[in-house]
C-alpha positions as CSV (number, residue, x, y, z in Angstrom):
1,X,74.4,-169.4,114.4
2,X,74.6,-166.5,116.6
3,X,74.8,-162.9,115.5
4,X,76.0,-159.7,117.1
5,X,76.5,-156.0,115.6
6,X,79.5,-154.8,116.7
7,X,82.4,-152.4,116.0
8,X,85.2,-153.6,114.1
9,X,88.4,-151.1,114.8
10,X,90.3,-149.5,111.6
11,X,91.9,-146.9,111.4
12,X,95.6,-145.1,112.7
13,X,97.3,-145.5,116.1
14,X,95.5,-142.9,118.1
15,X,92.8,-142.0,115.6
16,X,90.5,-144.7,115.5
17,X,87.6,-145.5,113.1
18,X,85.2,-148.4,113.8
19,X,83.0,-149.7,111.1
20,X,79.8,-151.5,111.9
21,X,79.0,-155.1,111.2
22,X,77.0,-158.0,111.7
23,X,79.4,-160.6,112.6
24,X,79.1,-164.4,114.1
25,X,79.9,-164.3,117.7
26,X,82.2,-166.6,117.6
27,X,84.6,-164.6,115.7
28,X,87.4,-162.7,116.2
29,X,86.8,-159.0,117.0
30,X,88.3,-157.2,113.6
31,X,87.9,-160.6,111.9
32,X,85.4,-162.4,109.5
33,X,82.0,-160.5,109.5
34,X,78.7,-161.0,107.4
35,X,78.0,-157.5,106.8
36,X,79.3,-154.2,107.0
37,X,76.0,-151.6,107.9
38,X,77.5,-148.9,109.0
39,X,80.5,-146.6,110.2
40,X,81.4,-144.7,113.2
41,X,84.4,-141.7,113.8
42,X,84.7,-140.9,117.4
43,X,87.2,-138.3,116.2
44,X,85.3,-135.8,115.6
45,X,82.5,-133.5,117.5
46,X,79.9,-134.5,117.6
47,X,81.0,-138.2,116.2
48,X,79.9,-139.0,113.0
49,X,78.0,-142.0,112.0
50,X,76.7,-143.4,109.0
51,X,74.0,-146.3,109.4
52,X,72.3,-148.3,106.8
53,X,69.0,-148.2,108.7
54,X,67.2,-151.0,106.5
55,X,69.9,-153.5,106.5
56,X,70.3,-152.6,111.0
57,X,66.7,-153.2,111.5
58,X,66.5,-156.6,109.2
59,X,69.3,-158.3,111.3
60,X,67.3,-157.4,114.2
61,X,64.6,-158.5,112.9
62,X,66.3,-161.6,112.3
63,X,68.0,-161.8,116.1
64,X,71.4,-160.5,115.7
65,X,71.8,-159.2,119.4
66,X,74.5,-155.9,119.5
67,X,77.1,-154.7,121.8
68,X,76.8,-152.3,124.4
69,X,78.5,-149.5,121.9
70,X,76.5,-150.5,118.6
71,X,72.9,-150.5,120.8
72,X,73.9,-146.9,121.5
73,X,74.8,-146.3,117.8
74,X,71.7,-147.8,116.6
75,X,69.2,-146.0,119.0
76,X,71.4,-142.4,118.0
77,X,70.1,-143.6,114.4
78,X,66.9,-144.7,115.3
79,X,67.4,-147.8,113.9
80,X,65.5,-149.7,117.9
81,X,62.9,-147.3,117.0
82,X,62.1,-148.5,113.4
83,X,62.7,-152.6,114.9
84,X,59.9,-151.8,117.6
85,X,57.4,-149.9,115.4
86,X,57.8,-152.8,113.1
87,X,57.1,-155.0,116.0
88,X,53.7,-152.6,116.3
89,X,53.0,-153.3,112.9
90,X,53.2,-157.1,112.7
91,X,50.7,-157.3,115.9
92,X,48.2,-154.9,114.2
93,X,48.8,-152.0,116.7
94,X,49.9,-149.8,113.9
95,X,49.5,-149.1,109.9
96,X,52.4,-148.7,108.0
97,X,52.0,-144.9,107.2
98,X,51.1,-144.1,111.4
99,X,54.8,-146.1,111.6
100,X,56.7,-144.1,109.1
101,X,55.4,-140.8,110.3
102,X,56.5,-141.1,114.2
103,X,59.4,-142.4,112.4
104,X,60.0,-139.5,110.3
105,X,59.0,-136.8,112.9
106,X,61.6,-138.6,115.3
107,X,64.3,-138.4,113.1
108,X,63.4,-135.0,112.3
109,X,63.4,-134.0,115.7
110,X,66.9,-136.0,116.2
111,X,68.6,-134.2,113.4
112,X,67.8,-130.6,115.1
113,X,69.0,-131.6,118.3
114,X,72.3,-132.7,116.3
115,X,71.9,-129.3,114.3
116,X,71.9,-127.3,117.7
117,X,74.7,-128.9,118.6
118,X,76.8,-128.3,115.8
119,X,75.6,-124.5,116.3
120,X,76.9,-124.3,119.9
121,X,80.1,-125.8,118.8
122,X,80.6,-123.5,116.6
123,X,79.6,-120.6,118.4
124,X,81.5,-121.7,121.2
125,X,85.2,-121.9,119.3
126,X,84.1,-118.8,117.4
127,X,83.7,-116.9,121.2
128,X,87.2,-118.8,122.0
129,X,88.7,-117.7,119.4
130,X,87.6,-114.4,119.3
131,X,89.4,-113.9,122.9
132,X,92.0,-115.7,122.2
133,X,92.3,-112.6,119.3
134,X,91.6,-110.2,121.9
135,X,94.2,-111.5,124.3
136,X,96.8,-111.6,121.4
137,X,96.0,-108.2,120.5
138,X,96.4,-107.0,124.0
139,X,99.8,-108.5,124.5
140,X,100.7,-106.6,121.5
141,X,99.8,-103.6,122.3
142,X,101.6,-103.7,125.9
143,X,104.6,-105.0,123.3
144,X,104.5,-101.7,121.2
145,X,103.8,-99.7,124.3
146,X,106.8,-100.7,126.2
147,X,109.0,-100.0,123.1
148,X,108.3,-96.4,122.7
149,X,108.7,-96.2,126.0
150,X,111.9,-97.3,125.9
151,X,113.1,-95.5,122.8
152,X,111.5,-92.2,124.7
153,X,114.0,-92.7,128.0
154,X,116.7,-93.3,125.4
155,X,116.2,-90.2,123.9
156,X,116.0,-88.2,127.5
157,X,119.1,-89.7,128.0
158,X,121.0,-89.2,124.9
159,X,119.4,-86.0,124.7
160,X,120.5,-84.9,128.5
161,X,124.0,-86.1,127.5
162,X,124.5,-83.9,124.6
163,X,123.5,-80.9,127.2
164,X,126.0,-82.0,129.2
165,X,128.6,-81.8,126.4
166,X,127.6,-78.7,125.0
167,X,127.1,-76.6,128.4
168,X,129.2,-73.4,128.8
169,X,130.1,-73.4,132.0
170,X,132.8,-75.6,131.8
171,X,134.3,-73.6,129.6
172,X,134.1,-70.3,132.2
173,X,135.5,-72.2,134.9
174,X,138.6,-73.2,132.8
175,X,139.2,-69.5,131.9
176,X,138.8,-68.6,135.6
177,X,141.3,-70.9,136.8
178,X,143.3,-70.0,134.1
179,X,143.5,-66.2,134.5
180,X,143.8,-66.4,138.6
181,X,146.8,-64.5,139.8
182,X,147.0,-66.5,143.1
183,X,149.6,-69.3,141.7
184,X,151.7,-66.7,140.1
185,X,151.9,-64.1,143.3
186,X,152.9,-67.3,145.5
187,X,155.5,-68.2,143.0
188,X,157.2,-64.3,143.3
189,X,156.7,-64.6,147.6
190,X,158.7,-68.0,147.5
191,X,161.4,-66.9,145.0
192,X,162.0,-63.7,147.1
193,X,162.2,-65.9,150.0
194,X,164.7,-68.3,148.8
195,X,166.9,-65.1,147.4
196,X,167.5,-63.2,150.4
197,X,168.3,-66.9,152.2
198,X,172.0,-66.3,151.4
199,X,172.2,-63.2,154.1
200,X,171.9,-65.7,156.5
201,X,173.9,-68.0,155.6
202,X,176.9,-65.2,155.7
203,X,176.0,-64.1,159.1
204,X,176.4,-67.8,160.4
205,X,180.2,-67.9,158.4
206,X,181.1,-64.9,160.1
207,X,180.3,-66.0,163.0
208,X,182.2,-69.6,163.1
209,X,185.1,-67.9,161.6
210,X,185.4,-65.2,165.1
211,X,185.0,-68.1,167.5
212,X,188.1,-69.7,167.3
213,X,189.8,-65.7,168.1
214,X,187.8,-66.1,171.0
215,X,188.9,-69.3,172.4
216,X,192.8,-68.1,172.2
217,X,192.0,-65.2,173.9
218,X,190.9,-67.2,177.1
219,X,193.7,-69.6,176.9
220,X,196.0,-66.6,177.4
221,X,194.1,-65.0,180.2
222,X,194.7,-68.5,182.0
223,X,198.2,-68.3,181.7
């Protein structure tokens, strides 16, 4: 029978989470498996993977070939590294203890690489977040600026309209057109004119009542 470790999908639409097994090859992807060694969460950074490094390296040992994705997961865990120092061990190359230290000192090693990581991650979403603080903190302060601006020009203009309401000279110009004698010595001019128009009117009676004297007087010198 064939083996392969592989990822078996779990997990919600969109958020996936894989676990690791040792299935037959001839099965269905997310179907029967032998054994479950390990899990794997791409969903979060850096992903996170749990490995059972014993139970890995025994089904290598024992031929289980894995998949592109769980060769990569078992080398991150150094689960090749423990199958080929094994390997080293059963020709003679290397004692036990000589195996568990390069071991040890590479998984040591691995973990602070995975440590810094974690460190610029942080310090990298601390720095965003810091200016993304900053920013906010700028928009609000343009925010608060513009409003006392605003209120300030309001009160100009209230404040210019009340001087307007409350200035004087209105008040002086009324009383100047009010006590101006011009209207009133027109008025007297035009009555006197329309009083003495009667004189004429007289003269231009007297007048039409002479002509017709006149008229008889040269019909008679025609005679």
């Amino acid at each position: 029978m064939s083996v392969k470790i592989r990822l078996q999908r779990h997990g919600k639409k969109g958020k996936p989470f894989y676990w690791v097994v040792a299935a037959d090859a001839r099965s269905k992807r997310d179907g029967r498996y032998l054994e479950k060694i390990g899990t794997y969460n791409p969903n979060t950074n850096p992903a996170t993977i749990e490995l059972n490094l014993d139970s890995a390296v025994r089904w290598l040992h024992n031929g289980a070939q894995p998949t592109d994705t769980a060769k990569a997961i078992l080398s991150y865990k150094g689960a090749l590294l423990k199958h080929h120092l094994d390997g080293g061990i059963r020709k003679g190359a290397l004692t036990q203890e000589q195996a568990d230290a390069k071991l040890a000192a590479w998984l040591e090693a691995k973990a602070g690489k995975v440590d810094a990581k974690k460190d610029g991650l942080s310090k990298a979403q601390a720095a965003a977040k810091a200016k993304a603080l900053k920013a906010e903190q700028a928009v609000n302060a343009k925010r608060l600026e513009d409003a006392a601006k605003a209120e300030a020009e309001a009160i100009a203009a209230q404040s210019a309209v009340e001087e307007v309401e409350e200035a004087p000279i209105a008040e002086e110009v009324v009383a100047e057109v009010e006590e101006t004698p011009v209207a009133e010595v027109a008025t007297e001019e035009e009555v006197a004119e329309v009083e003495e128009a009667p004189v004429a009117t007289e003269e231009v009676v007297a007048e039409a009542e002479e002509a017709p004297a006149a008229d008889e007087n040269n019909e008679e010198a025609q005679a």
